[in-house]
VMD Tcl script that draws the C-alpha trace (Angstrom):
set ca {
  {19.82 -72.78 -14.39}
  {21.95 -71.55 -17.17}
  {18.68 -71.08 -19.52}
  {17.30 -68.98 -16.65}
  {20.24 -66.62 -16.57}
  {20.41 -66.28 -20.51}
  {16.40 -65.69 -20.44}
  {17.70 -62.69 -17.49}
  {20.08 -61.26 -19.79}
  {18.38 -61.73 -22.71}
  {15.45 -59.05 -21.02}
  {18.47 -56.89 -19.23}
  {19.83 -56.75 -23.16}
  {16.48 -55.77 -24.94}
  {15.75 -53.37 -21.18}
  {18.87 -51.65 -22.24}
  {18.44 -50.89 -25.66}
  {14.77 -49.85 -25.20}
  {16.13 -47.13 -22.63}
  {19.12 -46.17 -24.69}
  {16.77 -46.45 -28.13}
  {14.18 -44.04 -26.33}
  {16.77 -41.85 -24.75}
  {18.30 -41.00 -28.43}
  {14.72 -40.98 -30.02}
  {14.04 -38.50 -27.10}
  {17.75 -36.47 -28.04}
  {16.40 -36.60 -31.78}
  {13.23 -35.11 -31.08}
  {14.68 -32.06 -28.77}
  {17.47 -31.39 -31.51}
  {15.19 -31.25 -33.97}
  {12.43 -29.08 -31.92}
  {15.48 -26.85 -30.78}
  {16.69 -25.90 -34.43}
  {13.90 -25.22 -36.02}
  {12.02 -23.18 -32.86}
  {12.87 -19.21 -33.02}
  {11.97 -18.17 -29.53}
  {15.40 -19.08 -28.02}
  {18.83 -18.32 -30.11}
  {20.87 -20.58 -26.94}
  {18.66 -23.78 -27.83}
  {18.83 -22.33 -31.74}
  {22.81 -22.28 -31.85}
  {23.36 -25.46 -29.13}
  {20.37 -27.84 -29.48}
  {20.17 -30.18 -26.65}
  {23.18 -28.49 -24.98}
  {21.25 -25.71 -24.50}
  {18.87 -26.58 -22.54}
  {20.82 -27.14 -19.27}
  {21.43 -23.59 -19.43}
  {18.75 -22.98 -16.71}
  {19.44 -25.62 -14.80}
  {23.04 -24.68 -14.18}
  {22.10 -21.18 -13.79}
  {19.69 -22.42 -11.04}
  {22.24 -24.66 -9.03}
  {24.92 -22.27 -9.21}
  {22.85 -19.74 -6.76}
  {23.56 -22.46 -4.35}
  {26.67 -23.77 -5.18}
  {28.41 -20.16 -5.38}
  {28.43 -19.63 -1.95}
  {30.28 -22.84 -0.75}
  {33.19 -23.49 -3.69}
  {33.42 -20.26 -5.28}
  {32.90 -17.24 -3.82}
  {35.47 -15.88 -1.11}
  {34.27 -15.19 2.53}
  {33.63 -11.47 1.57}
  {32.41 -11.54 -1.75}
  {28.53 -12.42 -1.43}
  {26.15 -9.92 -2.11}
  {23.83 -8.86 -0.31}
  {25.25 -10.29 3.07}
  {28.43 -11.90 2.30}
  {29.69 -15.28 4.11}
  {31.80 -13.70 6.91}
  {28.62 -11.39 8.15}
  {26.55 -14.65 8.35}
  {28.86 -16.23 10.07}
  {28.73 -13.81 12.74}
  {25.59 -14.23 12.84}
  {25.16 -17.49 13.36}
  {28.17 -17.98 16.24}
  {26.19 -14.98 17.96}
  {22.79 -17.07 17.52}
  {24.59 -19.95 19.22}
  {26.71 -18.43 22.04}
  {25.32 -18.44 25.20}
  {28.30 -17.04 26.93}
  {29.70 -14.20 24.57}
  {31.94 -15.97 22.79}
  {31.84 -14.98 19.24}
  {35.38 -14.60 18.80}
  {37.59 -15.34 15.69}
  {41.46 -16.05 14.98}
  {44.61 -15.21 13.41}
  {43.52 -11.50 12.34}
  {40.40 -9.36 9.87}
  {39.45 -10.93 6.38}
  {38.24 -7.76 6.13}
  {40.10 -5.39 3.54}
  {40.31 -2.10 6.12}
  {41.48 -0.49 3.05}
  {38.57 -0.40 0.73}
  {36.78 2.66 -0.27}
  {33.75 2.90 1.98}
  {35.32 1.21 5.35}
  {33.84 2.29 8.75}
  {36.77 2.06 11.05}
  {36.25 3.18 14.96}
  {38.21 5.36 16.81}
  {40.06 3.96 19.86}
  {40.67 5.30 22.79}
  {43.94 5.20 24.42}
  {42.30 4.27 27.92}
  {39.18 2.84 27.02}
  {36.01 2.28 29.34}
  {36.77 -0.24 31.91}
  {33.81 -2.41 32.57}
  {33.39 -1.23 36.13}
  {32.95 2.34 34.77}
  {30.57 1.00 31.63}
  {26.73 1.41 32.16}
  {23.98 -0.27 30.83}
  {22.09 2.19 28.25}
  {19.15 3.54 29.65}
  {15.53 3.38 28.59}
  {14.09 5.73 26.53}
  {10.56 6.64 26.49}
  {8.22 7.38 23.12}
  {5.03 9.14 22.84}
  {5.61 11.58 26.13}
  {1.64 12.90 24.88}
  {0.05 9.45 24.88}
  {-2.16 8.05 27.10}
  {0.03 5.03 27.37}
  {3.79 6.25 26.97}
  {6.35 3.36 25.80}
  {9.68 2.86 27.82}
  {11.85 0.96 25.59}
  {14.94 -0.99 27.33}
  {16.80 -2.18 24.29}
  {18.00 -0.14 21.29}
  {18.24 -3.35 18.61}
  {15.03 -5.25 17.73}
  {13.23 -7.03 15.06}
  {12.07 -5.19 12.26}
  {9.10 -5.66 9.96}
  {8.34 -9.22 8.77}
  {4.65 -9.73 8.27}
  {3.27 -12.89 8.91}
  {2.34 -14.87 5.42}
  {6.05 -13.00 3.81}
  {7.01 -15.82 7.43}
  {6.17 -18.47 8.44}
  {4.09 -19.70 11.40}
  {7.28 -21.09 13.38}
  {9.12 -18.55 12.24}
  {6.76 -16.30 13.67}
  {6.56 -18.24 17.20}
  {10.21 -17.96 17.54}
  {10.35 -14.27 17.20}
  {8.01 -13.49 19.37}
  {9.72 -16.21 22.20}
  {13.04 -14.89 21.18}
  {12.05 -11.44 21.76}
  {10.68 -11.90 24.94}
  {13.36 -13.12 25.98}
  {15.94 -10.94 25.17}
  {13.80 -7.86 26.26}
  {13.43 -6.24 22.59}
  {10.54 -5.71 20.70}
  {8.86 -7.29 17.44}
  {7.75 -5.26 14.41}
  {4.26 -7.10 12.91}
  {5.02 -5.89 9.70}
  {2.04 -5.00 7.32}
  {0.37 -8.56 7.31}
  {-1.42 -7.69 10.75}
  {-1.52 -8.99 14.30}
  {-1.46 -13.15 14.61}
  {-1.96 -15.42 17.65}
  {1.68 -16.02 16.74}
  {2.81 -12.55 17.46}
  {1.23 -12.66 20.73}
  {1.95 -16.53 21.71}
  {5.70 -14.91 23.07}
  {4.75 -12.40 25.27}
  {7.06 -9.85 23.82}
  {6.80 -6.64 23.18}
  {4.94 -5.70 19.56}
  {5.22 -2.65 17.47}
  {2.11 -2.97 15.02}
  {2.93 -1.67 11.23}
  {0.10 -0.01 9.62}
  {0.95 -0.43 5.32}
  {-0.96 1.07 2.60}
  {-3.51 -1.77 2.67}
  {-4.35 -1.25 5.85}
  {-4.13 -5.20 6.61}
  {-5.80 -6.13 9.86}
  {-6.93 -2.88 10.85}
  {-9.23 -2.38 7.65}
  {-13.10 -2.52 7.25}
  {-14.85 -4.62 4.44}
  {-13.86 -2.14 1.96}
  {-10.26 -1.45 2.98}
  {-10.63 2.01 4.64}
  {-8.75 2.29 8.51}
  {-11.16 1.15 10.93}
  {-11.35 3.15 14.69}
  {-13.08 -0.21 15.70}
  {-10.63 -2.23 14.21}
  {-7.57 -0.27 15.75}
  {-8.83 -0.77 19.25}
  {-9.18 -3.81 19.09}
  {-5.52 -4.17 18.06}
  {-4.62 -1.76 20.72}
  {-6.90 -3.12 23.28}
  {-3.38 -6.07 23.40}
  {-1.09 -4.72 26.32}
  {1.66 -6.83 24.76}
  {1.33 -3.90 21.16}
  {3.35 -1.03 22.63}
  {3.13 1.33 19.15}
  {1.88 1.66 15.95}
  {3.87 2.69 12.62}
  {2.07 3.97 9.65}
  {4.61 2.59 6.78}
  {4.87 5.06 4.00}
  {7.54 3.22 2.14}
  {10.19 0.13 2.51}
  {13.90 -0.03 1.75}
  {13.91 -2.82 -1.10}
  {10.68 -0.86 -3.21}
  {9.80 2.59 -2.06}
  {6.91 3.66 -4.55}
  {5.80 -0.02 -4.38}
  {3.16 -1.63 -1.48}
  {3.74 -5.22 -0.22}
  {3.57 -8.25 -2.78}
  {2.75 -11.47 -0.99}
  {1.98 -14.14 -3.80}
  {-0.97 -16.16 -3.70}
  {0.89 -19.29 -2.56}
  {1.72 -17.85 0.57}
  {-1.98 -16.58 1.12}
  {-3.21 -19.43 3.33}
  {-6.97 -19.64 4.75}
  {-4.87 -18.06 7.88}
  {-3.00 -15.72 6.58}
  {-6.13 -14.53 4.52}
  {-7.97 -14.22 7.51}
  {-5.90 -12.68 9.71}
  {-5.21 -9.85 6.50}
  {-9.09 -9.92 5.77}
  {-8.24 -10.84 2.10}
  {-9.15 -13.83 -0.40}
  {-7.12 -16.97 0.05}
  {-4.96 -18.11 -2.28}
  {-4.67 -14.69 -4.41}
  {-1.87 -12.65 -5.01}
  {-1.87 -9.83 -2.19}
  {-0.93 -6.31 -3.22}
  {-1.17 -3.51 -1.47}
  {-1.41 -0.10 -3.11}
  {1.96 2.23 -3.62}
  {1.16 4.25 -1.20}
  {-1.43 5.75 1.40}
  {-4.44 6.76 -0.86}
  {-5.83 9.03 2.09}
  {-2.63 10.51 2.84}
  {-1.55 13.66 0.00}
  {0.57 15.97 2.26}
  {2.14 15.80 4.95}
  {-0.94 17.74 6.75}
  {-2.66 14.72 6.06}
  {0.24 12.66 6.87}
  {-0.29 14.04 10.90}
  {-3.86 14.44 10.60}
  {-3.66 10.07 10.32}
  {-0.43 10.09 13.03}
  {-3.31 12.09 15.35}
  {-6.21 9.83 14.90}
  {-4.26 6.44 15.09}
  {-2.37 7.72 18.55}
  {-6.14 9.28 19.95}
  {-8.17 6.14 19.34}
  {-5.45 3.72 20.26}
  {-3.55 6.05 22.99}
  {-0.24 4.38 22.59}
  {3.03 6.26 20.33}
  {2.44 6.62 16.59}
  {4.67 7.39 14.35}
  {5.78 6.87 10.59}
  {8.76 4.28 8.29}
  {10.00 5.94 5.33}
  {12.98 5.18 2.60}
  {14.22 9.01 2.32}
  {14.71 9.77 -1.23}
  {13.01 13.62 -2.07}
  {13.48 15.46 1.25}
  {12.35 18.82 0.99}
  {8.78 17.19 2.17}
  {10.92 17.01 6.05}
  {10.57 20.80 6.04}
  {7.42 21.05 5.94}
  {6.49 18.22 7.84}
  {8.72 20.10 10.47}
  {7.06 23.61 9.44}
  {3.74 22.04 10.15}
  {4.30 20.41 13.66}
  {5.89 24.25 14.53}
  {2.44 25.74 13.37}
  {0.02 23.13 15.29}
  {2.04 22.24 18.18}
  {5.04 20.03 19.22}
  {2.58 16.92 20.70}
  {1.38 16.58 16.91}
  {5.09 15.12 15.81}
  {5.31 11.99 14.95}
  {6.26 9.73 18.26}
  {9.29 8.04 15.81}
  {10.63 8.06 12.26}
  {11.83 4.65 11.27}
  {13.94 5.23 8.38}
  {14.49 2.47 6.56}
  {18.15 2.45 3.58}
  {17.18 2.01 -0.25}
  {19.49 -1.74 0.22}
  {16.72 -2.55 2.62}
  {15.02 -6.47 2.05}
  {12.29 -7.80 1.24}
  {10.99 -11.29 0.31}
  {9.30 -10.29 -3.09}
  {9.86 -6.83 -4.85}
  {10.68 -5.37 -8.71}
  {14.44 -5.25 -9.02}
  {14.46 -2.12 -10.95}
  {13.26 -0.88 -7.32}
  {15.09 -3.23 -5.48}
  {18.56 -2.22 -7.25}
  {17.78 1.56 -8.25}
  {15.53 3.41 -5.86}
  {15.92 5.45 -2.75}
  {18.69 7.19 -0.44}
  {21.05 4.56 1.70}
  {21.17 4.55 4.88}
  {24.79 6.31 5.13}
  {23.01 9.32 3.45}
  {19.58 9.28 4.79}
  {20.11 8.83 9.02}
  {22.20 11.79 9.27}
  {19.88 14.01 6.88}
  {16.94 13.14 8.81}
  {18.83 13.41 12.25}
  {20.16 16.75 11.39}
  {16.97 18.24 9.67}
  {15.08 17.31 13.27}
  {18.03 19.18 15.43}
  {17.53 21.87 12.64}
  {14.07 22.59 13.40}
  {14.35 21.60 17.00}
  {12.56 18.46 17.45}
  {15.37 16.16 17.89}
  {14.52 15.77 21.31}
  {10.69 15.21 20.75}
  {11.09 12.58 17.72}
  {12.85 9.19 17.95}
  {14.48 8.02 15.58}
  {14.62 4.79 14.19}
  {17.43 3.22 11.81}
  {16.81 -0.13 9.54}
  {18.08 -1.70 6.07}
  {20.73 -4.19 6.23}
  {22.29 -3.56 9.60}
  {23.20 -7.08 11.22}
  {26.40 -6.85 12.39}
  {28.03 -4.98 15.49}
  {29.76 -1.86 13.62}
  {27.07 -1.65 11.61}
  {25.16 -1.14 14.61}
  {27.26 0.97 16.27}
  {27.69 3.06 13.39}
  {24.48 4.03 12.89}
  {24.50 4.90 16.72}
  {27.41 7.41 15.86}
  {24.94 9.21 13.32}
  {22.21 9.77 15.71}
  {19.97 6.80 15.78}
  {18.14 5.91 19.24}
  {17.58 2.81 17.98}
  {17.91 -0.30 15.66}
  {16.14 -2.58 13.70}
  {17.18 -5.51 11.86}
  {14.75 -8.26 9.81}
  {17.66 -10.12 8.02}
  {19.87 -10.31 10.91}
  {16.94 -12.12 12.71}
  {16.19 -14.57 9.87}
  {20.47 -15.67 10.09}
  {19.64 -16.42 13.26}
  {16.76 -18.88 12.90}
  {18.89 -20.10 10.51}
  {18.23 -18.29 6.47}
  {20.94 -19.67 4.42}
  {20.51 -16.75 1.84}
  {18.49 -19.48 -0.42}
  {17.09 -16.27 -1.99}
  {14.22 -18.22 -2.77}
  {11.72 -16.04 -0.46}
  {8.96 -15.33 -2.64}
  {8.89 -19.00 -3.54}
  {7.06 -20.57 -0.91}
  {10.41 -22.88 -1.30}
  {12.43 -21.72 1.39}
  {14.63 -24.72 2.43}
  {14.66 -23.66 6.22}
  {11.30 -23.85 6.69}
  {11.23 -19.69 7.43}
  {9.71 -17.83 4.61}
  {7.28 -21.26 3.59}
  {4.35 -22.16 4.29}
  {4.93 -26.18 3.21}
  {4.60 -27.65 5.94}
  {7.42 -30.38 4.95}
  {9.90 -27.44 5.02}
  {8.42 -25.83 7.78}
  {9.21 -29.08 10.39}
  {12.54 -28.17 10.28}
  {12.15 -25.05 11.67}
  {11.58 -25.44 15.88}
  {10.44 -23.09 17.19}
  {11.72 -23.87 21.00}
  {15.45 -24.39 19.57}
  {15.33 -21.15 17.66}
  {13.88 -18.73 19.99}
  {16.98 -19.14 22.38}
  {18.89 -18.30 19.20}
  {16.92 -14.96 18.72}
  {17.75 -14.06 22.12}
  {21.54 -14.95 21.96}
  {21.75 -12.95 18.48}
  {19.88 -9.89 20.35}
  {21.94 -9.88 23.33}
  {25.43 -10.83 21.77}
  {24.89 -7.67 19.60}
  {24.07 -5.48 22.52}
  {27.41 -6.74 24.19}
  {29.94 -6.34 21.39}
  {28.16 -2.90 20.17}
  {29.49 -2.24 23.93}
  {32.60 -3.31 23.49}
  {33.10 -1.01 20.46}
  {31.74 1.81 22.40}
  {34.08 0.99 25.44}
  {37.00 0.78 22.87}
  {35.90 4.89 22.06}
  {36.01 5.72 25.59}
  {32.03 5.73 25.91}
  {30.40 4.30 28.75}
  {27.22 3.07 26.27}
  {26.39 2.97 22.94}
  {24.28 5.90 22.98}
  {27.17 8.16 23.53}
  {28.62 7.24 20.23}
  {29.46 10.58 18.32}
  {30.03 11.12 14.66}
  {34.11 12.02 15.66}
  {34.07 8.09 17.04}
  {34.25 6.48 13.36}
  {35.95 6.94 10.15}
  {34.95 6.35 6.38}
  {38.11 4.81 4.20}
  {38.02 7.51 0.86}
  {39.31 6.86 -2.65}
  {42.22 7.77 -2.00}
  {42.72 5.66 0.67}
  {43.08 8.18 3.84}
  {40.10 8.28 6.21}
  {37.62 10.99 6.84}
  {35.79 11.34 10.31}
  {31.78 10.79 10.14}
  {31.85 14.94 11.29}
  {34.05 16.13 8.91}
  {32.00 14.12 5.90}
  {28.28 14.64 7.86}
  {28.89 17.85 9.93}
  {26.08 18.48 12.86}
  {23.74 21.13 12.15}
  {23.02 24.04 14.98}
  {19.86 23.01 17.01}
  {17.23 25.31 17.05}
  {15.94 26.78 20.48}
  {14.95 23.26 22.63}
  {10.95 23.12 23.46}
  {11.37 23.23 27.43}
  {7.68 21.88 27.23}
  {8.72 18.26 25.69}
  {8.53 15.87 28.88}
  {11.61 13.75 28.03}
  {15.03 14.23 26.51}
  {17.75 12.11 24.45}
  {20.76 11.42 25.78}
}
mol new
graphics top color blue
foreach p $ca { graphics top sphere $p radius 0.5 }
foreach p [lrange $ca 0 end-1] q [lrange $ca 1 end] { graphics top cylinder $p $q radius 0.2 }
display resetview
């Protein structure tokens, strides 16, 4: 017995200093290697040491968020908007409420603060805020019921589930889903929603063999009752001058197909439209798509040169009011995306808090506020976000982040990846099991309809009986100096021009 146990720690002994032997053979090796290589001065200075330096750097993106950084630090959506989000994904009943008073500094330059009413809108007097109706010229109008929806996420940048819960969620909760670029999947349609098909500068899913628009192909699209419009994307919020970037480990045999590309290769679209030079052009494409499809058309853009809205305006006067564009999505410079340059990302293109009211007051300008919807997107997932963007004149809402929160994104930032540990922008199916599509769809709908409710409770606060009637004099903006300075005073409202008694519907 006793020689069997020396004989075991006799091999445990020589076990351990093989391991211990190798590991400082192995420290030897790197030390040396790491002084004498000239590529990296951290290794150069800190052999060994310095290696880790990635590694650390690479945990801390996930560690920040839970020990160090304070609830409204984070950038880009900090913890206390996510949070939101996800008690509004998970209430059933409205009850996203918090205690004991704002983390929010309501002091910081920059702060939207609404204006109360002293007898606010009781909820017998509220109403419900009515439909509104795009593309009075088509041959198939759109009424639209809810004025927040899901905004561009192509499927391949999502996943599958990710893409089934959308559509369910939307369906649900009455609001439409944006395609995005990446064309129209069985996944899209699976829901039974409502689908606004995105048209980018590759022309995915509506292309021929050689990547020119096809009629054919566009009919076929529109031929789907369940896709209600079509947007022609000129630019997006996170890299205006720069098309779509799926990498090729997200280009499945599926996602290929469905695109009409090559599996497995890196998709990029070009920068921009090469068939569209001026903004003749620009409605000479609006035109076509709306005649051979029939349904509204219109156009996304990231607003940073904006003399081109005077002429687009100048042209519609000279050909005729049912040439405008049905909408104009217009999408902030902070806008997302799952894969885009960061000198874009960080540098390029008007925000949202200076593009909405130029483009709302350059249509009442020329007259055409009435004819053209418009559209507001980039980084909008909260309630006074919403509502704010309300008080500057948009009809509508979109939000692509605020939907991920609530099938769960944990701000992993590791999107273009094909890594995402929620199973939501991956197409592994390991990761993706996690993702059910069933359990998340209900919390699409809850997100969607708990941010209808409390944008109404804001409104009701201002003495408005829906969030349409939001004005610019309903919210502040906190200055340097610490005073606040109504959205009119800092964004005053242009005179309209005469109103076209010809256009068939009106805004409210």
């Amino acid at each position: 017995m006793y020689d069997n146990l020396f004989t075991i720690l006799q091999i445990l002994t020589y076990a351990f200093v093989f391991v211990v032997g190798t590991g400082v053979l192995i420290v030897i090796f790197l030390f040396i290697r790491d002084i004498t290589q000239t590529e990296n001065a951290i290794r150069r200075n800190f052999p060994v040491i310095g290696r880790f330096r990635p590694l650390f750097e690479k945990l801390g993106e996930f560690f920040r968020q839970y020990f160090f950084a304070l609830d409204r630090e984070e950038m880009p959506f900090n913890r206390a908007e996510r949070n939101w989000v996800y008690r509004a994904a998970t209430a059933q009943d409205k009850g996203n409420t918090v205690a004991f008073g704002s983390t929010r500094d309501m002091r910081a330059p920059g702060s939207i603060i609404f204006v109360n009413c002293p007898f606010p809108t009781l909820e017998v007097d509220a109403s419900t805020p009515q439909p509104l109706t795009f593309g009075p010229y088509c041959r198939h109008p759109y009424i639209a019921s809810s004025f927040f929806n899901i905004s561009a996420m192509s499927y391949g940048s999502i996943s599958k589930p990710a893409v089934q819960a959308l559509s369910r969620g939307a369906k649900m909760a009455g609001c439409w889903l944006n395609t995005g670029e990446g064309g129209l999947s069985p996944y899209h349609l699976e829901g039974g929603c409502d689908l606004v098909f995105q048209i980018g500068t590759a022309k995915y899913g509506v292309r021929d063999e050689i990547g020119i628009l096809s009629d054919e192909k566009l009919r076929e699209v529109a031929a789907h009752d369940q896709v209600k419009m079509f947007e022609l994307k000129l630019s997006q919020g996170a890299k205006p001058g720069k098309g779509g970037i799926l990498p090729g480990a997200k280009v499945t045999p599926d996602v290929a197909r469905i695109r009409g590309i090559p599996a497995y290769k890196d998709s990029i679209s070009p920068n921009r439209h090469p068939d569209i030079n001026t903004v003749g052009e620009l409605l000479d494409q609006i035109e076509r798509i709306r005649r051979v499809t029939g349904k509204p058309t219109g156009f996304k853009a990231v607003i940073g040169a904006y003399g081109w809205l005077d002429s687009l305006a100048d042209e519609i006067r000279r050909r005729g009011n049912e040439s405008a564009p049905d909408f104009i999505t217009v999408d902030s410079g902070d806008g997302g995306s799952g894969a885009a340059p960061m000198s874009l990302m960080d540098n390029v293109g008007m925000l949202l808090r200076e593009s909405l009211p130029l483009v709302v007051d350059k249509l009442r300008e020329h007259g055409l506020r009435d004819r053209i919807r418009v559209i507001a997107s980039g980084k909008l997932i909260n309630p006074a976000e919403v509502a704010w963007a309300l008080c500057l004149g948009a009809d509508f809402v979109n939000s692509a982040r605020g939907f991920m929160f609530s099938l769960g994104c944990i701000q992993a930032l590791r999107c273009n990846k094909d890594t995402c540990p929620t199973g939501i922008t991956t197409h592994n199916p390991k990761l993706q099991r996690g993702l059910d599509p069933a359990n998340k769809a209900v919390r699409v709908a809850n997100y969607a309809r708990n941010m209808e409710y409390e944008v109404g409770v804001i409104a009701h606060s201002c003495g408005v009986a829906e969030p349409r009637r939001l004005k610019r004099y309903h919210a502040r903006v906190v200055t340097e100096s610490g005073r606040s300075l109504s959205l009119a005073d800092i964004y005053p409202e242009v005179k309209t021009a005469a109103p076209d008694l010809g256009t068939p519907n009106t805004v409210n």
